[in-house]
DRENLO-659109 format. One record per residue: residue in three letters; residue number from 1; y, z, x of N, C-alpha, C in turn. Coordinates in steps of 0.1 Angstrom, whole numbers, plus 5000, padded with zeros to 4 digits. Layout:
residu: ala; num: NUM; n.y: Y; n.z: Z; n.x: X; ca.y: Y; ca.z: Z; ca.x: X; c.y: Y; c.z: Z; c.x: X
...
REM end
This chain:
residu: unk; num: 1; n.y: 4903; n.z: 5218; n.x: 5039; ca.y: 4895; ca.z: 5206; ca.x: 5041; c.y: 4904; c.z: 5196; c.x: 5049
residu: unk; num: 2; n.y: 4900; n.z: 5191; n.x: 5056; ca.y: 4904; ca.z: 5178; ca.x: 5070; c.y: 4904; c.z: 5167; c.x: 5063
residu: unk; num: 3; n.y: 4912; n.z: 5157; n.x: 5058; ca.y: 4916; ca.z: 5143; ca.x: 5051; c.y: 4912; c.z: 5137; c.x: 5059
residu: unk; num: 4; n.y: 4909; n.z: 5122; n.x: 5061; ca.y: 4902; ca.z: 5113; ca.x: 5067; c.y: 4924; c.z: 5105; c.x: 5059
residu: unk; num: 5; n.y: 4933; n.z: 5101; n.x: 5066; ca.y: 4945; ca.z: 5101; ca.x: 5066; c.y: 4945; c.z: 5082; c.x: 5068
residu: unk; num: 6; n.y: 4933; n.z: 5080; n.x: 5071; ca.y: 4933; ca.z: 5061; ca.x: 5070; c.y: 4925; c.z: 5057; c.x: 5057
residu: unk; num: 7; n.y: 4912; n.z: 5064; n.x: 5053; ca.y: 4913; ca.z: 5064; ca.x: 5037; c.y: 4921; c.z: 5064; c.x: 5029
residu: unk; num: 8; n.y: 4932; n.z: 5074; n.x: 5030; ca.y: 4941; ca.z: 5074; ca.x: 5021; c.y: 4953; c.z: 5067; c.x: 5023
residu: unk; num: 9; n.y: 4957; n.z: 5060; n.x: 5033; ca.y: 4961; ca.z: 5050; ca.x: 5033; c.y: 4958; c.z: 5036; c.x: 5029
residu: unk; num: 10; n.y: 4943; n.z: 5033; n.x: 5030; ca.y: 4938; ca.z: 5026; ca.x: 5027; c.y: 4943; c.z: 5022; c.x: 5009
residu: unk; num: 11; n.y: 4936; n.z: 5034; n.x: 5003; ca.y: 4938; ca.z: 5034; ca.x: 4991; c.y: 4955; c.z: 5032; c.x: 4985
residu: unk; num: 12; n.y: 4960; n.z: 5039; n.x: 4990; ca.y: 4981; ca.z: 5039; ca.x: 4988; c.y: 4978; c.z: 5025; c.x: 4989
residu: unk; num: 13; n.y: 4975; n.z: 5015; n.x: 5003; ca.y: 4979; ca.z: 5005; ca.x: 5001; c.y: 4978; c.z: 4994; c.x: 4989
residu: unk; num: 14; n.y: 4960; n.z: 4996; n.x: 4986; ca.y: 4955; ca.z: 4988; ca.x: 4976; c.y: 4964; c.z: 4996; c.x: 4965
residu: unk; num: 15; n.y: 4964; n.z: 5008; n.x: 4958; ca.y: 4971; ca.z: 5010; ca.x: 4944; c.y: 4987; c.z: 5006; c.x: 4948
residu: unk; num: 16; n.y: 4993; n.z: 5000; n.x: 4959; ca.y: 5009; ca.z: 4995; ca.x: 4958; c.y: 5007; c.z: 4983; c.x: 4954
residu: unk; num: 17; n.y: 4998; n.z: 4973; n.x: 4958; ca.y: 4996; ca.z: 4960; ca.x: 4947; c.y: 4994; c.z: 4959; c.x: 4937
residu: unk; num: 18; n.y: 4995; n.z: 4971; n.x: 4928; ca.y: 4993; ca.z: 4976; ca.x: 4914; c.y: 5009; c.z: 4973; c.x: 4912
residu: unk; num: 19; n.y: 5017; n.z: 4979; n.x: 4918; ca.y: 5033; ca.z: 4978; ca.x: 4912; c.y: 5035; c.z: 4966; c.x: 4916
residu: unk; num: 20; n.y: 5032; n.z: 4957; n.x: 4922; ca.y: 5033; ca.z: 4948; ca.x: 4931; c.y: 5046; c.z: 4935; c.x: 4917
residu: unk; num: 21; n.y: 5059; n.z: 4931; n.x: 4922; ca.y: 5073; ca.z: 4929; ca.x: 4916; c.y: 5077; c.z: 4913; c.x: 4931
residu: unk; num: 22; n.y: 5085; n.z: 4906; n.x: 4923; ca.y: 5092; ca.z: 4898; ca.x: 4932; c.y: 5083; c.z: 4894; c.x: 4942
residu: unk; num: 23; n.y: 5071; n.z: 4892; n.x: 4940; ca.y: 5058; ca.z: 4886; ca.x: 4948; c.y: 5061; c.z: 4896; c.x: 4962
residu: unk; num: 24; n.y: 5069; n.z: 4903; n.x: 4971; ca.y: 5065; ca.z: 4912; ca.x: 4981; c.y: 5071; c.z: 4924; c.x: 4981
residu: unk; num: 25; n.y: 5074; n.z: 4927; n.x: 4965; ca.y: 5079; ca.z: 4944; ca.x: 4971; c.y: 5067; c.z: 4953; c.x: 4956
residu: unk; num: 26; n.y: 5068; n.z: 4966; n.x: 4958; ca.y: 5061; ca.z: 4974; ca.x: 4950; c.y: 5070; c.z: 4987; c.x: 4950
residu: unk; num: 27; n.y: 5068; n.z: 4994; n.x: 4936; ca.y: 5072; ca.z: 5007; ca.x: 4936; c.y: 5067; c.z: 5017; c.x: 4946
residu: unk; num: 28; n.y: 5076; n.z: 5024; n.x: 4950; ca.y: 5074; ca.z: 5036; ca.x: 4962; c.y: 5071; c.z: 5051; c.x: 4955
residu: unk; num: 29; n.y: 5062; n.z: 5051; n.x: 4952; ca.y: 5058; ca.z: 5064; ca.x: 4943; c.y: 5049; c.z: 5074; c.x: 4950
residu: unk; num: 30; n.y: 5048; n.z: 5069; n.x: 4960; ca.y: 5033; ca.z: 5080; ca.x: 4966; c.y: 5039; c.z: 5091; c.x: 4980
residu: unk; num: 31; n.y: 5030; n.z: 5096; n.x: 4982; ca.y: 5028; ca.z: 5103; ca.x: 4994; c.y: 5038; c.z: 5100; c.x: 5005
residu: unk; num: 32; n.y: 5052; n.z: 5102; n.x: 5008; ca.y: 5058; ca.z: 5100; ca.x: 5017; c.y: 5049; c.z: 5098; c.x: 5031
residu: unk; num: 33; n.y: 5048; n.z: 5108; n.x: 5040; ca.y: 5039; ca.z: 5105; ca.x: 5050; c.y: 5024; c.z: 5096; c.x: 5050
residu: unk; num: 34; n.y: 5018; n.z: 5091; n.x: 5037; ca.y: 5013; ca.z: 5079; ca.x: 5039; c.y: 5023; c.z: 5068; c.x: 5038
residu: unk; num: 35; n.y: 5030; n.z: 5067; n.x: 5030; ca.y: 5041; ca.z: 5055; ca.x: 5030; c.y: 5043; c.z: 5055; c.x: 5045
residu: unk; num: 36; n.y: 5048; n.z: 5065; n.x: 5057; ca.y: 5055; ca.z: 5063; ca.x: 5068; c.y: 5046; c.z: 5057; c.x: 5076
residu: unk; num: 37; n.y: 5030; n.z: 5060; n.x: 5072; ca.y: 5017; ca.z: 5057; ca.x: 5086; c.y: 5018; c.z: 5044; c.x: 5080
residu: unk; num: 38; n.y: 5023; n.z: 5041; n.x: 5067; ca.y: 5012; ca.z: 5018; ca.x: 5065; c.y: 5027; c.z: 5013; c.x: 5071
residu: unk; num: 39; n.y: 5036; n.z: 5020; n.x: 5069; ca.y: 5050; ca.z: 5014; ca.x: 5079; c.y: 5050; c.z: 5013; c.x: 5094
residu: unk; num: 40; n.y: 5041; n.z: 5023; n.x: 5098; ca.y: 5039; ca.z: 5025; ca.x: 5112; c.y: 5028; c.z: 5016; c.x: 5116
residu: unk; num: 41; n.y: 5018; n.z: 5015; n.x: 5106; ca.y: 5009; ca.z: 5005; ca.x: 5105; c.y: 5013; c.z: 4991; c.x: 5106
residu: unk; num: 42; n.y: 5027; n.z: 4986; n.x: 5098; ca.y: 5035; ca.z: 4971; ca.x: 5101; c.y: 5027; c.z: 4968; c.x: 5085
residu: unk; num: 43; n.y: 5025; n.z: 4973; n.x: 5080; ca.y: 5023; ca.z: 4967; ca.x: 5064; c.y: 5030; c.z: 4968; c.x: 5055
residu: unk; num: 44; n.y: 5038; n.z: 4977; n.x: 5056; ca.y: 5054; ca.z: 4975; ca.x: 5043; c.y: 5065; c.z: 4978; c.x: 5051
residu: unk; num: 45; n.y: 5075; n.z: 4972; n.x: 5050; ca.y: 5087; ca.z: 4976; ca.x: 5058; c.y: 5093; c.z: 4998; c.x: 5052
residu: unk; num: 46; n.y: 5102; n.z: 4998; n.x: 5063; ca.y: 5103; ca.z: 5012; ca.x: 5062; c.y: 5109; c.z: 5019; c.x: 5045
residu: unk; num: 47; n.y: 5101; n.z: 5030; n.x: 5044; ca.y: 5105; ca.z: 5035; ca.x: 5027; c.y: 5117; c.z: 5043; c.x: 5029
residu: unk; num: 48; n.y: 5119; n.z: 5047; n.x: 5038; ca.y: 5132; ca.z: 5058; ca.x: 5037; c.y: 5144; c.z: 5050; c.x: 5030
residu: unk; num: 49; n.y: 5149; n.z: 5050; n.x: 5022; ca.y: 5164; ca.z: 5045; ca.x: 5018; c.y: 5167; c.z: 5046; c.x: 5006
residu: unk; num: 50; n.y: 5175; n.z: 5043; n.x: 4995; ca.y: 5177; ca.z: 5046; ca.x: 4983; c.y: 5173; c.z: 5038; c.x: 4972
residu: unk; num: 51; n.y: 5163; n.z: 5022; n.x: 4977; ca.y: 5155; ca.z: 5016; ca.x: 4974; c.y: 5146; c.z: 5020; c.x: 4963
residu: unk; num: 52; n.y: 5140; n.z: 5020; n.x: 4950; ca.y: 5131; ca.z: 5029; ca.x: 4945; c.y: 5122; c.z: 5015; c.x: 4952
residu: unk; num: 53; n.y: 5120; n.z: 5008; n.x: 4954; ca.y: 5103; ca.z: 4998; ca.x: 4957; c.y: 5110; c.z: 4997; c.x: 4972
residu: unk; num: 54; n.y: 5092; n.z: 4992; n.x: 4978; ca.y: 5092; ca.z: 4986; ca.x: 4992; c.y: 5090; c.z: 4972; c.x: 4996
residu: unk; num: 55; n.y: 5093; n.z: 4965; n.x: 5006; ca.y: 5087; ca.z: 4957; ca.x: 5008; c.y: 5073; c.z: 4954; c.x: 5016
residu: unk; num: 56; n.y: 5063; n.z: 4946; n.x: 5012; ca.y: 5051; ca.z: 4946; ca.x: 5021; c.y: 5054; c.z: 4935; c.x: 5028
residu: unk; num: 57; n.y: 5050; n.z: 4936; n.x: 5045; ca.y: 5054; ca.z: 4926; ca.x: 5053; c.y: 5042; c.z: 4913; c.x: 5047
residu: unk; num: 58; n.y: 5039; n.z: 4904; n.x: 5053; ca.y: 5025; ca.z: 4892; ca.x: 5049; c.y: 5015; c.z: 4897; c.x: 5050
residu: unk; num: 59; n.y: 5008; n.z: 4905; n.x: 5066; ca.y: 5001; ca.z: 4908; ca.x: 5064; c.y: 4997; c.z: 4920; c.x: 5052
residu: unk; num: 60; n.y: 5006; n.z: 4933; n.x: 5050; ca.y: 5005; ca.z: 4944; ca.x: 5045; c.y: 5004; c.z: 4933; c.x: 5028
residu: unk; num: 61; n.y: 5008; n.z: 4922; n.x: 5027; ca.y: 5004; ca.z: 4918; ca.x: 5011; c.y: 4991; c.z: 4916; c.x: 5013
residu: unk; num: 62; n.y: 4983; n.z: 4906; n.x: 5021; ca.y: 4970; ca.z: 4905; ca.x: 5021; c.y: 4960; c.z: 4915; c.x: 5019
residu: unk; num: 63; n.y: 4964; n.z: 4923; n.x: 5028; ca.y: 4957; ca.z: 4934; ca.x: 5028; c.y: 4952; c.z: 4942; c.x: 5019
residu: unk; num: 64; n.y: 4966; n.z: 4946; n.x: 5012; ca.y: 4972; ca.z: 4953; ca.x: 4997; c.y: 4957; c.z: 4944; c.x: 4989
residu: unk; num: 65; n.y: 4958; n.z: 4936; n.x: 4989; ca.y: 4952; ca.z: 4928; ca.x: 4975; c.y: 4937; c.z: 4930; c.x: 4986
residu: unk; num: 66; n.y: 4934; n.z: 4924; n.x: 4988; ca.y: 4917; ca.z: 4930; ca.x: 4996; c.y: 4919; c.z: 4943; c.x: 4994
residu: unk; num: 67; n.y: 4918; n.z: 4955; n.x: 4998; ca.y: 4917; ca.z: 4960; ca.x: 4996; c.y: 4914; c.z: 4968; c.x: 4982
residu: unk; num: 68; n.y: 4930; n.z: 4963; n.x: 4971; ca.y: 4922; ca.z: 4964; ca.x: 4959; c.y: 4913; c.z: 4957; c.x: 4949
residu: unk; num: 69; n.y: 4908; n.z: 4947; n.x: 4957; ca.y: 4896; ca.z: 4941; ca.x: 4954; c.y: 4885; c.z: 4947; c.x: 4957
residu: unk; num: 70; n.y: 4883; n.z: 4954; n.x: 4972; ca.y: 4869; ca.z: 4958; ca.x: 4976; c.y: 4872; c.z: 4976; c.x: 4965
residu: unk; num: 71; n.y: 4883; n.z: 4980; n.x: 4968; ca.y: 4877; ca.z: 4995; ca.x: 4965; c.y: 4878; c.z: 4997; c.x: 4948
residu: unk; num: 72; n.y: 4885; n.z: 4989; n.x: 4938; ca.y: 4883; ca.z: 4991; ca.x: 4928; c.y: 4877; c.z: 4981; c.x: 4922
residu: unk; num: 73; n.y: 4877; n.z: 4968; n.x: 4923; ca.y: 4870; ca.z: 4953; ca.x: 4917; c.y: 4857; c.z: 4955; c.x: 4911
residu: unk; num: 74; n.y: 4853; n.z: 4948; n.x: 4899; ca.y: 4841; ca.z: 4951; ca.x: 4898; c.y: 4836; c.z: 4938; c.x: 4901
residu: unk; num: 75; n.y: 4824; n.z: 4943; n.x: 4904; ca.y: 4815; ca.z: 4932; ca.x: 4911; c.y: 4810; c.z: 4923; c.x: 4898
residu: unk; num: 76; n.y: 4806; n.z: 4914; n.x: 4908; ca.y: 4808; ca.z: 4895; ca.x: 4896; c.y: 4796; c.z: 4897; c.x: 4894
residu: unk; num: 77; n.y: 4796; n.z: 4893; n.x: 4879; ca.y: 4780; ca.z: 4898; ca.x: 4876; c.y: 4774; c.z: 4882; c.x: 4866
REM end
C-alpha cells in the first residue's frame, strides 16, 4: 500500500504537541523519516542528536496545536 507521507506528518506533528515540555520542545518518539520531512518542512529543528525531545520552530508550534485541534478536538457542542 502507497502512504499519503504528508498525512502522516501531519498527524506526527499534531501528536508531538501531546509531549509538548518547556513551551517549545516535545519528545522525539516517532517515525524517524517523518521526524526528518517536518524538519525539512522548517517545523521542528533537526532530530538527529542525542537529545531524547525536539525543538518546534514558531511556526511548527502553531501548527502542532491546530492541527491537534482539527484532527483529534471534539467539536463544541
Amino acid at each position: 500500500m502507497k502512504l499519503n507521507t504528508d498525512r502522516i506528518d501531519a498527524a506526527v506533528l499534531a501528536l508531538l504537541h501531546l509531549g509538548l515540555h518547556d513551551r517549545t520542545r516535545a519528545w522525539k518518539s516517532f517515525d524517524w523519516d517523518s521526524m526528518a520531512r517536518l524538519h525539512e518542512k522548517g517545523y521542528i529543528a533537526d532530530p538527529v542528536g542525542k537529545a531524547k525531545s525536539v525543538m518546534f520552530t514558531e511556526e511548527g508550534l502553531r501548527e502542532s496545536k491546530r492541527l491537534l485541534e482539527e484532527l483529534f478536538g471534539e467539536p463544541n457542542k
